[in-house]
N, C-alpha and C positions, 0 to 999 in steps of 0.2 A: 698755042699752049699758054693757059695763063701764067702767072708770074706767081710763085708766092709768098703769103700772107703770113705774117708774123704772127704768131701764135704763143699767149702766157696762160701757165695757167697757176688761177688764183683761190684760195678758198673763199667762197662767195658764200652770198648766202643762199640756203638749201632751196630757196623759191626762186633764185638767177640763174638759168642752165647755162648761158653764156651772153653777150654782147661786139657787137665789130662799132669801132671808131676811128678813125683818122689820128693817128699820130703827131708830136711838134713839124714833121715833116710831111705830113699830108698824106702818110702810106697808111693803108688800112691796117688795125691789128685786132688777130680774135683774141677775145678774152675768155677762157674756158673754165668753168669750175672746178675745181681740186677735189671735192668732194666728191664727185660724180663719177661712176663707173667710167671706164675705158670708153666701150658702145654708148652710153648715153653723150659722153664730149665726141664721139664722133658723129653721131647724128648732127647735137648743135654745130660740130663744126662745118658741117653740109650746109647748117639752115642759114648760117653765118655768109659762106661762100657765097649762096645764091643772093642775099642780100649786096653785097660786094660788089657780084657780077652784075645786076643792073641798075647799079649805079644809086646807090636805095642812100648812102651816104651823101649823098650832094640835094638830095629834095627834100624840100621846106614845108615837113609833113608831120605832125604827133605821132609817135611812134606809135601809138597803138593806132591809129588810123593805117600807118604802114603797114602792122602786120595785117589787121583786116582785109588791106587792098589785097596784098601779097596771098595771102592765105583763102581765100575765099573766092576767086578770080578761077 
């Protein structure tokens, strides 16, 4: 069972559904937008999670190249 992930949520702007980063202490935290329905921060917080899970935080990749790999695959 995985472990979990700290989760804020922030009003972002209307084009950021959310983001995951490493904390001062290296644990992952989702950042969800405040603006956004209920269902839409649970989606990101899924897309959020599977990023997490493999390990999408520790490789030395442009994000948008991540999502591509991630999404397209």
């Amino acid at each position: 069972m995985s472990t979990p992930m700290r989760t804020v949520l922030l009003p972002l702007p209307y084009d950021v559904r959310s983001f995951v980063c490493e904390d001062e202490n290296g644990e992952p935290t989702c950042y969800l937008n405040s603006r956004l329905s209920y269902e839409m921060n649970k989606k990101s917080f899924e897309h959020e999670r599977e990023h997490e899970t493999h390990d999408d935080l520790n490789r030395e990749i442009d994000v948008n190249q991540l999502e591509a790999d991630r999404h397209h695959t």
